[in-house]
N, C-alpha and C positions, 0 to 999 in steps of 0.2 A: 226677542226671539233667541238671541247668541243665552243668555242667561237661561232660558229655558232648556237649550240643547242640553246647556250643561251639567244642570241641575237632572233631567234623563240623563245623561251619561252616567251621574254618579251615581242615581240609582240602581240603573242598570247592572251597573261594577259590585254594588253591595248585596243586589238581587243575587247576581252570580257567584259571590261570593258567600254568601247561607247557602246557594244551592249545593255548593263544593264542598261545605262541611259537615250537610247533611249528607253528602254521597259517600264521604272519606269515612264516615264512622258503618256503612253496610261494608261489608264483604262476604265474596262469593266462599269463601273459608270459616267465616265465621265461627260453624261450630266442628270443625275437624278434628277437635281435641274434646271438647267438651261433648260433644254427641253423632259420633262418627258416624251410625247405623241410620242418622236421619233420612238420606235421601233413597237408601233404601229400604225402608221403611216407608214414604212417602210412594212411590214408584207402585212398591209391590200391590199396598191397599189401591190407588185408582186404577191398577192393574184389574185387579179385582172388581171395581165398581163399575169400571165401565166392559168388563166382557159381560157382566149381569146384567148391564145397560148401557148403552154407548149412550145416551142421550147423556151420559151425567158427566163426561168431559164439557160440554157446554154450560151446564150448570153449575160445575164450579169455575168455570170459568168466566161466568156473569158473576158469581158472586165476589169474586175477586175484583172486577170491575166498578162495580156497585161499593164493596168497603173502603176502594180505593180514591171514590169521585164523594167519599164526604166524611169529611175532616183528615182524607190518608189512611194510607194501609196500616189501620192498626186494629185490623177484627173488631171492629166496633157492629158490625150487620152482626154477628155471628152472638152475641147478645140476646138471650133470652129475656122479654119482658117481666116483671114482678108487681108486686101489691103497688110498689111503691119508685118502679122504674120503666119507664116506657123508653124501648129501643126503637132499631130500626125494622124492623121484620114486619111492621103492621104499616110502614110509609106505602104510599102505591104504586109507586115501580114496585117493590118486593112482597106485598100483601098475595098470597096464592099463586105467586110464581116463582119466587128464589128458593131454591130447593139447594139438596145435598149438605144440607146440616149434618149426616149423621154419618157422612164420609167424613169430612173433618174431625165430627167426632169418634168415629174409629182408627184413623192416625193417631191423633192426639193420643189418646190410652197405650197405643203401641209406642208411639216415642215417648211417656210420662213411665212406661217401665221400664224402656232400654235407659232413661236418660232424665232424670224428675225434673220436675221446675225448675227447665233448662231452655227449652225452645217456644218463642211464641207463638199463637194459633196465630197472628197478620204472618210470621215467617211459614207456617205448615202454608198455609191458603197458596201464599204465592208461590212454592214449590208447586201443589197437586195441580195449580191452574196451569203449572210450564207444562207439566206433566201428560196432562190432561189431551192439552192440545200434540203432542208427540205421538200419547198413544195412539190418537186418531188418523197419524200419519202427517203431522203438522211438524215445523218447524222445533227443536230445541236451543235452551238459549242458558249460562249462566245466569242462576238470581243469588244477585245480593243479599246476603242475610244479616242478620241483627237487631229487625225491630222490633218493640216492646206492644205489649196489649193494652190496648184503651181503657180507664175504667168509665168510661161514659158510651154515648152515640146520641145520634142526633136527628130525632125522627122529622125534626123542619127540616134539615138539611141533605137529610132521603129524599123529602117530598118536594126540592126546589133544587136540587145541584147535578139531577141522572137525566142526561137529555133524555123524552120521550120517542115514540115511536111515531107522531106525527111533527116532530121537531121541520123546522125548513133548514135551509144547508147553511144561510146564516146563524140561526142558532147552536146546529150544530158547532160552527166554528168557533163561534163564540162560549161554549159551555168549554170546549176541549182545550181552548187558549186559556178560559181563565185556570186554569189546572197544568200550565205550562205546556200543552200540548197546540200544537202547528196541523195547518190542517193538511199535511202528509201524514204526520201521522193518525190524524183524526180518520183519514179516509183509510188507513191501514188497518187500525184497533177494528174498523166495522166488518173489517174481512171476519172477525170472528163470529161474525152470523151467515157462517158456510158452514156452519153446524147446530144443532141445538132446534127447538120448536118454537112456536108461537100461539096465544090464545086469538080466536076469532076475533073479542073484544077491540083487539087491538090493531086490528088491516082492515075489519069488515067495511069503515070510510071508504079506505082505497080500491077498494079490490069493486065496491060498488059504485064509487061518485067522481071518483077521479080519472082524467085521459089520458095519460100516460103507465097504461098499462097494457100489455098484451092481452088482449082479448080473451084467447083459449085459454091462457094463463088464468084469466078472472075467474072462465067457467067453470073451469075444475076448482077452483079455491073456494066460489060460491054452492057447490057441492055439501059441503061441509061444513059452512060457513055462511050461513043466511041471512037477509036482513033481520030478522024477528028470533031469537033465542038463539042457542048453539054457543053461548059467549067466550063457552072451556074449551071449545072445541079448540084441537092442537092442529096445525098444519109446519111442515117443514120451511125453515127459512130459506134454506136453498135447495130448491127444488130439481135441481142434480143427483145430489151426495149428500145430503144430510149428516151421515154420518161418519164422514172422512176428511180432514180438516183440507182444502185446498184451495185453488183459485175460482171454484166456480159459481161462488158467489157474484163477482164481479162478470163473467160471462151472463147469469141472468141479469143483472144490472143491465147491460149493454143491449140484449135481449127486451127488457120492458118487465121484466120477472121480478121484481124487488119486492116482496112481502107486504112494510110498511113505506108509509109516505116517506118516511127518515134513510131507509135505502135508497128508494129512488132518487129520492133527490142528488147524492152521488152522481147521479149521472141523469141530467134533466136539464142539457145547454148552460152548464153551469159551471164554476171554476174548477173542480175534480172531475172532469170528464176524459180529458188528456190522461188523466192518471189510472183513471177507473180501467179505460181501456188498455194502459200497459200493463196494467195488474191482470187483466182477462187472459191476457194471450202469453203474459211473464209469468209462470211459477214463484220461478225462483227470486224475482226482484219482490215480490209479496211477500214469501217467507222471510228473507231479510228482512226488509224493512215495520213485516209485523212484530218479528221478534228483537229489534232495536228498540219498537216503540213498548214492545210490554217492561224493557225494564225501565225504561222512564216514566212507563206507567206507573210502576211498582218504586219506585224511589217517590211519589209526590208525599211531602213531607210527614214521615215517618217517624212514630217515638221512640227515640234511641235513649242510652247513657242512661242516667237516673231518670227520665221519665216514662210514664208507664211501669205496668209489670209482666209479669209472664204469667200467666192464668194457669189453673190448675186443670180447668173445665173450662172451654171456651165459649161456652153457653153464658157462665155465671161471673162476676168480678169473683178476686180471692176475698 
């Protein structure tokens, strides 16, 4: 057993130690010199995209999520498929619902003429996504810059590494630790479905077969949302505020209101229920601790230094 501790310790020591050297090579400086206009450029365009449409701070805000939970934030979703290359866009977390491709690609042209094959599309995503969430009235937060573009992706690892929406609260915890996440922060990242939609497809389970949901809750969902067709049909995650980033996601939690099986469970007599319920009634301990967990979101291991490159189009490899 003593041998065993030890042998954990050390790895533990050497774990922590890649993680420090992958952290030491981002900074929130990164391109000060080389591309000053970036964050305002960044800023201005989801400025834009979402007074056109608030729904689309959630959607790039999933997408940054989704590039980040397989192989790392290195725009590997943001990958258009070819004759002869199949990404992630067609996996089925992201098939007909990861949108805001063409916000990314309207940054990118604007920082590729203030600044050319200079900043990476993994580095624009996780700006628009800090972004995203502020305009909505959400927390802001320094992100680290520096990382490189993928020339791959990895459509297994779409389709087996993004917890689902009927995930239970063990898996959940288990998907967000193997990716160095703790399940504070695991229960913190979910607050980001206080904004954005849902297809039918993916609650019509819960909203019809499951008990632990508020009742009136069901029937207005089942509205919309029928056993037999309707599969696109969109209904709001949080059925508060949809479109204003805040704590009341967690208030419907507490409530019996959770969308998907994978919210509820959050709070379903279960190890986050303590928390679910400070998060409801705390603003501010939510915006903290969501905005701690997005940049260790956003640091899980990253192409820095010579690996990778900086894409020209972040649709296409160079």
């Amino acid at each position: 057993m003593a041998t065993f501790s030890h042998k954990l310790i050390g790895t533990f020591a050497l774990f922590s130690l890649l993680i420090f050297s992958v952290n030491a090579q981002l900074s929130v400086n990164f391109y000060r010199k080389t591309c000053p206009n970036l964050l305002t450029i960044v800023r201005s365009v989801m400025s834009q995209a979402i007074t056109k449409e608030a729904r689309m701070g959630a959607s790039i805000l999933r997408l940054f999520f989704h590039d980040c939970f397989v192989n790392g934030c290195d725009g590997g979703i943001l990958l258009d498929d070819t004759p002869t290359f199949t990404g992630e866009k067609s996996a089925g977390p992201n098939v007909n619902s990861a949108r805001g491709f063409e916000v990314i690609d309207a940054i990118k042209t604007q920082v590729e003429a203030s600044c050319k094959a200079t900043v990476s599309c993994a580095d624009i995503l996780a700006v628009a996504a800090r972004d995203g969430v502020n305009l909505l009235g959400g927390p802001t937060w320094n992100v680290p810059l520096g990382r490189k573009d993928a020339r791959t992706a990895s459509l297994s690892g779409a389709n087996s590494n993004l917890p689902g929406p009927g995930s239970s609260l063990s898996t959940l915890i288990s998907m967000f630790s193997a990716k160095g996440l703790n399940a504070r922060e695991m229960t913190a990242l979910s607050g980001a479905h206080t904004i954005g939609q849902a297809r039918c497809l993916f609650f019509r389970d819960h909203i019809f077969n499951e008990k632990n949901v508020n009742a009136s809750f069901a029937t207005v969902r089942k509205l919309t949302c029928p056993q037999t067709g309707g599969d696109s049909n969109l209904a709001p995650l949080d059925v508060q505020s949809p479109t204003t980033f805040d704590n009341a996601y967690y208030v419907d939690l507490v409530n019996q209101k959770g969308l998907f099986h994978s919210d509820q469970e959050l709070f379903n007599h279960g190890s986050q229920d303590k928390l679910v319920q400070q998060y409801s009634t705390n603003s501010s301990l939510f915006a903290s601790d969501f905005a701690k967990a997005m940049v260790k979101l956003g640091n899980i291991t990253p192409l820095t230094g010579q690996n990778g490159e900086i894409r020209l189009s972040c649709r296409k490899m160079n």
